[in-house]
N, C-alpha and C positions, 0 to 999 in steps of 0.2 A: 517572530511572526513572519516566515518566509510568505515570497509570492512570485510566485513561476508562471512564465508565461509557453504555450507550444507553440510551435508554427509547424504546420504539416503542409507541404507542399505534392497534394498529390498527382499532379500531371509533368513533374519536373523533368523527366526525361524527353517528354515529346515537344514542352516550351522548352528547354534546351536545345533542339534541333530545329525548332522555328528562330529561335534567335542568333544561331548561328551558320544558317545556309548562303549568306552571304549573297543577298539579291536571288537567290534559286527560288523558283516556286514552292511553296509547301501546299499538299493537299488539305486544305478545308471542307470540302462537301465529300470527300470521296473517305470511304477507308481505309484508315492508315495504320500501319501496328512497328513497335521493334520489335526482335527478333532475338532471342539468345540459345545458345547452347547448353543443354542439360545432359545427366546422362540417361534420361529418358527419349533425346531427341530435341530438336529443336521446336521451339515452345514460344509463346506470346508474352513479352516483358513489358508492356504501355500499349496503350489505345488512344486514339482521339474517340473525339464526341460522336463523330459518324461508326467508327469500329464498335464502339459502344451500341449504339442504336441499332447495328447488323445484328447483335446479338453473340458477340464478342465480349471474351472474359480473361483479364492477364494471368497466365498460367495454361493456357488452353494449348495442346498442337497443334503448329504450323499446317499438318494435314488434315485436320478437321477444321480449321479455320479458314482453310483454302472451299474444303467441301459445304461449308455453312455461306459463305462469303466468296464467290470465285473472282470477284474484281479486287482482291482483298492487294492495296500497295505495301510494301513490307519493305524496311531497309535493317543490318543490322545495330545490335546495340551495342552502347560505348559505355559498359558500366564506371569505367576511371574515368572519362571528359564529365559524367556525372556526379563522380565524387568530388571530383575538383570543384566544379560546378560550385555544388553546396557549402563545400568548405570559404569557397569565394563571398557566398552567402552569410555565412558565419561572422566572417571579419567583420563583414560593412556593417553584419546588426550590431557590432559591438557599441554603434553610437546610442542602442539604445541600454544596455549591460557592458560590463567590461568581466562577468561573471558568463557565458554561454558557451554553448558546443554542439556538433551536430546531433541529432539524434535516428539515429538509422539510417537507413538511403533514401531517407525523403524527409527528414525535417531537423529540426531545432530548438533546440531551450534554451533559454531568457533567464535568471536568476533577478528580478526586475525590485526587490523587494527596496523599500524608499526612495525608488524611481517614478511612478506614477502621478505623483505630484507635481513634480515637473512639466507631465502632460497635460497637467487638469483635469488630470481623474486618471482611471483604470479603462474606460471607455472612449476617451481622448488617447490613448496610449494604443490600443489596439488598434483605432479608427486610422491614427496613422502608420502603425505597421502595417497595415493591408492595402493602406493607399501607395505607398511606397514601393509592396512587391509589387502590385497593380501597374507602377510606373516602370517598371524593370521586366517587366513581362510576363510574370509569375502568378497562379491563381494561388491566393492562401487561406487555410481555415485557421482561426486562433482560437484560443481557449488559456484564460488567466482564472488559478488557484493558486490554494496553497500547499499543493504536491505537487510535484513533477509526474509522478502518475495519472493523478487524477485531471490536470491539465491535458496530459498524450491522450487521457482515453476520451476526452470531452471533443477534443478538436480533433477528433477521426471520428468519432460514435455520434456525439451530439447533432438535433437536428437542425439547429443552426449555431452561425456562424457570423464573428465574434461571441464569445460568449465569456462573462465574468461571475466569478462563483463567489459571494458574501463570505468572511471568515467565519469558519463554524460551521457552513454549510455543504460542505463537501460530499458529505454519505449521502445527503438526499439530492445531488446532483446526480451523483454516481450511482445510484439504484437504478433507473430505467435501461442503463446503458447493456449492452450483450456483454458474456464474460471473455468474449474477446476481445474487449479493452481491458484486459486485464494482462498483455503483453507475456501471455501465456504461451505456451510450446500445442500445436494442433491436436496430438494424441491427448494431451491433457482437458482442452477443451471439448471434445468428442467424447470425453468420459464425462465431464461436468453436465453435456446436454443429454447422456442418458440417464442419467441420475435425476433429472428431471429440471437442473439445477441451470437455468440459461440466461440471466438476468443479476447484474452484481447483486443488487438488494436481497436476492432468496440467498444471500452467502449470510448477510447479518442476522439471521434469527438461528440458526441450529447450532449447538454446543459444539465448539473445536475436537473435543475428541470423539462425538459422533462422525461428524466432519472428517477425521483422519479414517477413521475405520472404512470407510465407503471407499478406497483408494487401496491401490493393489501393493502400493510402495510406500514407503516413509517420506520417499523424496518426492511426489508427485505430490503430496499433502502439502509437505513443506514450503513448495514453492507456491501453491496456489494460495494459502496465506500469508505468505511472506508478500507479494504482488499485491494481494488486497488489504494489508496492516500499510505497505508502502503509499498506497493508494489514497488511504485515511488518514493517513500523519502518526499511526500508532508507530510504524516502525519507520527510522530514518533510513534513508532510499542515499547509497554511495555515489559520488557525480562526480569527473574530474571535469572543470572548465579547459577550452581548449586553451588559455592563457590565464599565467595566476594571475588577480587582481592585482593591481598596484596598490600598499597603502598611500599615498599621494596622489592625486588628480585633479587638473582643474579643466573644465568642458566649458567651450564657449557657440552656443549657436547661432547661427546666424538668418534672420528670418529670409533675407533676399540670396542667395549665394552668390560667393564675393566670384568677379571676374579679372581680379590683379591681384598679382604679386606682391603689390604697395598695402593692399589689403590685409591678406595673409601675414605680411609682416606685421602689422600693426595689431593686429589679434595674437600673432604671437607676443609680442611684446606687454600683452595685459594679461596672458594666461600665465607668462613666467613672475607677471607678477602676485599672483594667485595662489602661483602653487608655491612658493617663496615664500608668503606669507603663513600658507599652514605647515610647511616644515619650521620656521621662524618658531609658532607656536610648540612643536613637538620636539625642540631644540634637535635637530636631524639637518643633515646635511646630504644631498644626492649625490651618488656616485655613479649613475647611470640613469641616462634619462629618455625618452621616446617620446614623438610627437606625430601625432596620427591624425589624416586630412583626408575627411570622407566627402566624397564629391557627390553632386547632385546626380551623374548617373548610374548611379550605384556602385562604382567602383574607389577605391581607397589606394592611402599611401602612409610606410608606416617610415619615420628614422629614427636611428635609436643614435645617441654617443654613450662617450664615459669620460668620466670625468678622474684627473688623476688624485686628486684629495676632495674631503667635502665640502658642495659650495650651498650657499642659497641666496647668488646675488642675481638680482632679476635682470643685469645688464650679461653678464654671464651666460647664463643660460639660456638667455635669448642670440647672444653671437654666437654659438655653437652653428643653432640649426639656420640661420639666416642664408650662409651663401648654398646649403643643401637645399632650401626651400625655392630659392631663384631655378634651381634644374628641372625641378616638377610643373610638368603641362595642369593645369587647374582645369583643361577641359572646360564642361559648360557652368563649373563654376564652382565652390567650396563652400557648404551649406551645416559644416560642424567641423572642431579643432579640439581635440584634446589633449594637453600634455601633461605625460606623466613621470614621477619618480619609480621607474623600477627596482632602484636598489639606492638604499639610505644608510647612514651613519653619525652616530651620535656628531651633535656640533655645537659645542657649550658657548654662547657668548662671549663676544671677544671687544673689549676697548679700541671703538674708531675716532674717538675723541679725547683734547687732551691729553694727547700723547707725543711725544717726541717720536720723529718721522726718520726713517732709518736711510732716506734718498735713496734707496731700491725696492722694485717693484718682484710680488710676486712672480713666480714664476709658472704658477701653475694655470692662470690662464691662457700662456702663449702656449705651453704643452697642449693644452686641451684643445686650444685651436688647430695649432698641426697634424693635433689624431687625429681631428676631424674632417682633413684638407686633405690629408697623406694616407691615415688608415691608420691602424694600432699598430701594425706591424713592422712600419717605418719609423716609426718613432722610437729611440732607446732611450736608456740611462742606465748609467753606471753603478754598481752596486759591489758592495765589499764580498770577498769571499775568503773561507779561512785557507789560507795555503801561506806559507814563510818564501815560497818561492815569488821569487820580485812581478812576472810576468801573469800569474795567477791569483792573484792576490784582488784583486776585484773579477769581475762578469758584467754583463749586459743581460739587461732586462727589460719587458714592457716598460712605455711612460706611463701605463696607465695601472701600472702595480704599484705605488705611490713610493714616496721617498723613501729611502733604507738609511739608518742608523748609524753614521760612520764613526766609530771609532775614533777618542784623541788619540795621536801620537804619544806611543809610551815615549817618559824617556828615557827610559835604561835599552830602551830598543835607539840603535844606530839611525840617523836621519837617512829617508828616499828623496832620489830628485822629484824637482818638477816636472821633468817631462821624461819620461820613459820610452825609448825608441822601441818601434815595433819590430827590428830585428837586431841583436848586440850587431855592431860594426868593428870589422878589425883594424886593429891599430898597428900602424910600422911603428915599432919601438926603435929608436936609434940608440938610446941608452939606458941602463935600467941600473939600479941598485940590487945588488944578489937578495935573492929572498924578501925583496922591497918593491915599491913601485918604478915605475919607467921614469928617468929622468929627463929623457925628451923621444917624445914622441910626432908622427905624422899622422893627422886624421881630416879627408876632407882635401888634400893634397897644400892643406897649410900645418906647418911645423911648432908646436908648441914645445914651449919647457918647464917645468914642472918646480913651482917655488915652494908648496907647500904639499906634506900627504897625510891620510888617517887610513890606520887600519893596519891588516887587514883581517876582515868580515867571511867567515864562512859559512857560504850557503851550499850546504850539499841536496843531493835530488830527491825526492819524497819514494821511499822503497819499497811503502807499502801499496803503493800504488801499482807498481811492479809484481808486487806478491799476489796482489788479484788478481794481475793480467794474467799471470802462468797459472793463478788456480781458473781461476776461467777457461784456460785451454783445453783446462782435463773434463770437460763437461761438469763444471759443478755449477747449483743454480746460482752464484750469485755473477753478478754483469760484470763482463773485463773492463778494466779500467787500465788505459796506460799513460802515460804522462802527460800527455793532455784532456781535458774535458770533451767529450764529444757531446753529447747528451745532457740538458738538463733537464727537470721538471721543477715546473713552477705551478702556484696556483694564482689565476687573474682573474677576478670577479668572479669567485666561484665554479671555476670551470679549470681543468686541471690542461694543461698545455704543455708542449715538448717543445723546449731548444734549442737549435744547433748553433753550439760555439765553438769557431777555432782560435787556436791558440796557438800562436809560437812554438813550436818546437825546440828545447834547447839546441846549443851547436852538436852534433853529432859528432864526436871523437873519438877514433879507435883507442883501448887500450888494455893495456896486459892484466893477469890474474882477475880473481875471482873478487876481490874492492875487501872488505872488511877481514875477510878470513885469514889473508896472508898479510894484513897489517897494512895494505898497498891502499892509497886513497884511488876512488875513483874519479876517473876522466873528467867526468860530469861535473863533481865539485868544482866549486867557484870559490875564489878569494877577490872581494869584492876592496878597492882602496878610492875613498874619496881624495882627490887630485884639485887643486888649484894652481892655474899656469901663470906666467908674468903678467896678463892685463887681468885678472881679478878674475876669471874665469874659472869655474869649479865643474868637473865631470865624476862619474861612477863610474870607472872601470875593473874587469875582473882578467885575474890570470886562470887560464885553461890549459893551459900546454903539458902541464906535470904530467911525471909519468906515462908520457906516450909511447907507446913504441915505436921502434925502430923507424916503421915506413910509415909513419907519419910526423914525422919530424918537423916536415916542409907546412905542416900549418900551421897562422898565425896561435902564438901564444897569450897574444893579449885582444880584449875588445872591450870597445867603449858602449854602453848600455844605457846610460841616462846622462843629462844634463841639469847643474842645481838652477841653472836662472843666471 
């Protein structure tokens, strides 16, 4: 049992220009009209009260409104500061639906259904949406059903204003009214009024395909029963809200509006408790969350975070938004708070008692803190990726794309250092074992000697990544890829994002032949030997040098690449 409410603001353009002339006089007693461009000419888009009373009508020309009216003041019109306008409007009614959106260039729907109660009726609901726009400067007509149709055409048609229509009583609302509340196209309506047909209720009594035959098309029929089926609740009328609902919300009003920050906090800190409790129930966990603070003069503020895993702890989600909420001016005061889960995730109960305590502390809520201080895009973490090659072998990703799955160490797979240097470093080898590692070497311009060695380990270069890049060259569709990552995609909260990561570039080494074909290893291959020197000291270093040609002789042949600890 839906219940829609309209709000038709019909002078919004002209109280848009009194509200924002910034001290300038606005004509009141005199006549006033905007002004737009058609391609009949420039024409009358708004009236005030006096252009009305001249005998002015929006839609009329500029040159016969001059001739009817010669004191006629005219400025032009700003149909976008009006769209904004409205949409502005939209947000702030969200305190009273989290379900609404504009409806045309002059009003709005309410989706209000188990909302009214709240108010203390349906009449208490209305009384204050109209005192509201009344405080913001706005004249409003309402009109609450249980269509959306039938509400637009009640709060444009009907003779007064507020008006609430009993469930069930829709049609006999809806009879008296012209059938142009029936959000009909004008040629259409111009045929209904010669057919004799000017009034919704003479549509209820004549049989539909009598009804279709009177009509010159299939599609003029169609639509003028499709508008009056939507009208009635026969047929469901398609409606996108300008924001999906949240499943999760908790609203806290407040009857005097709060003037501190110390305020605001403390409301937050019961609405996180709130809304923690019905995820608690729905075993869910937020992963994104918004907290929306509508102020006393009509105006709003929305923040949203994200959360790197799922939480519902009310200390949590309350430090998110706390030091965002200290930047916002509260103005002449904060008069409703609502926060929401926009995005959830399963979160099965977890043993906080009784348990052996591991003396380390999650990590995911200093993450969350820092998105929220830093931005998402500052924050990384480190994530595995599949490549054999040492330097490619993980990436970087959002923190706010949760933990990734790493991998035990095989161990038929050769141990990696701890720490992986971000470029190999060459090593002056002083002496070396033929076909073996260095038996003392310079790195660092301190001299080590080498008591123990393993290996060695060949890593050669990934060639099919090579093989893309030249088929890539020749215009084929798929993307060149060369031996480093430039490009990733990731998906982060449902929204699909592009990465730039660089990467190390191996060392660049000139060398002879064609690599596999003539039997000749390539350049690029590594033979990787774990080295321990006399104080206990363990390094990864690899030889490079094979096979180089001639003029490049002079480069080092070994470098050092990691370190064990």
């Amino acid at each position: 049992m839906s219940r829609m409410v309209s709000v038709w603001l019909p002078a919004l353009p002209i109280e848009r220009l009194k509200l924002t002339r910034n001290g300038k006089p606005y004509p009141v007693d005199r006549p006033f009209a905007l002004v737009g461009s058609e391609d009949r000419g420039l024409v009358l888009t708004a009236l005030n009260a006096a252009a009305m009373r001249a005998g002015l009508v929006p839609g009329m020309g500029l040159a016969d409104a001059r001739a009817i009216c010669p004191f006629l003041l005219t400025t032009p019109a700003a149909p976008d500061k009006d769209a904004a306008c409205l949409l502005a409007l939209a947000r702030w009614a969200g305190r009273y639906s989290p379900s609404l959106n504009v409806d045309g260039d002059d009003g709005l729907w309410l989706d209000v259904t188990g909302v009214p109660h709240l108010f203390g009726g349906a009449h208490t609901l209305l009384d204050d949406i109209a005192r509201r726009f009344a405080r913001l400067g706005f004249s409003a007509r309402l009109a609450l059903a249980e269509t959306l149709g039938g509400a637009h055409a009640l709060a444009r048609y009907a003779h007064s204003s507020p008006i609430v229509v009993p469930q069930g009583k829709i049609a006999e609302a809806l009879a008296p009214l012209p059938v142009e509340a029936l959000r009909l196209a004008e040629e259409i309506t111009r045929l209904l009024k010669r057919l004799g047909l000017k009034r919704i209720g003479q549509l209820y009594d004549p049989p539909r395909v009598s009804l279709e035959r009177r009509f010159h098309s299939r599609e003029a029929a169609e639509a003028v029963l499709s508008r009056l089926d939507q009208a009635l609740g026969i047929r469901e009328e398609p409606r996108a809200p300008l924001l999906s609902a949240p499943d999760y919300a908790a609203r806290l009003p407040f009857p005097e509006p709060l003037i501190t920050h110390e305020g605001v906090v403390a409301g937050l800190d019961h609405l996180a408790e709130k809304l923690c409790q019905a995820l608690a129930l729905a075993r869910r966990g937020a992963r994104r969350a918004s907290l929306a603070i509508y102020r006393a003069d009509g105006s709003s503020a929305v923040i949203e975070a994200g959360l790197s895993a799922p939480s519902r702890e009310p200390s949590h989600l309350a430090r998110l938004f706390e030091e965002r909420v200290d930047a916002i001016d509260v103005g002449f005061g904060v008069d409703l708070m609502v926060l929401a889960a926009l995005a959830t995730e399963p979160l099965l109960p977890a043993q906080t008692a009784f348990a052996k305590s591991e003396g380390r502390e999650r990590q995911e809520p200093l993450i969350d803190r820092l998105v929220s201080r830093l931005s998402g895009a500052a924050v990384r973490r480190l994530a595995p990726f599949a490549s054999h090659v040492p330097e490619r072998a993980q990436e970087t990703r959002s923190a706010l794309a949760g933990a990734s799955l790493w991998s035990e160490p095989s161990t038929a797979k050769p141990p990696r250092p701890f720490l992986l240097l971000a470029e190999p470093e060459p090593l002056d080898v002083l002496a070396e074992i033929p076909e073996g590692p260095p038996a003392r070497f310079t790195w660092r311009r301190v001299t080590r000697r080498v008591v123990k060695a393993e290996g060695p380990e060949r890593i050669a270069p990934e060639w099919w990544l090579e093989l893309r890049s030249r088929v890539g060259a020749t215009d084929s569709p798929l993307p060149p890829c060369g031996g480093a990552r430039s490009a990733l995609g990731r998906s982060e909260g449902g929204k699909s994002q592009t990465q730039s990561l660089s990467v190390t570039p191996l060392p660049t080494l000139p060398h002879k032949g064609g690599g596999g074909a003539s039997g000749e290893r390539d350049a690029r291959t590594r033979d990787y030997y774990r080295i321990e020197d006399e104080d206990g000291r363990r390094y990864w270093v690899f030889r490079a040098g094979l096979y180089l040609e001639s003029d490049a002789k002079d480069l080092p042949a070994w470098y050092l690449h990691g370190v064990f600890g």
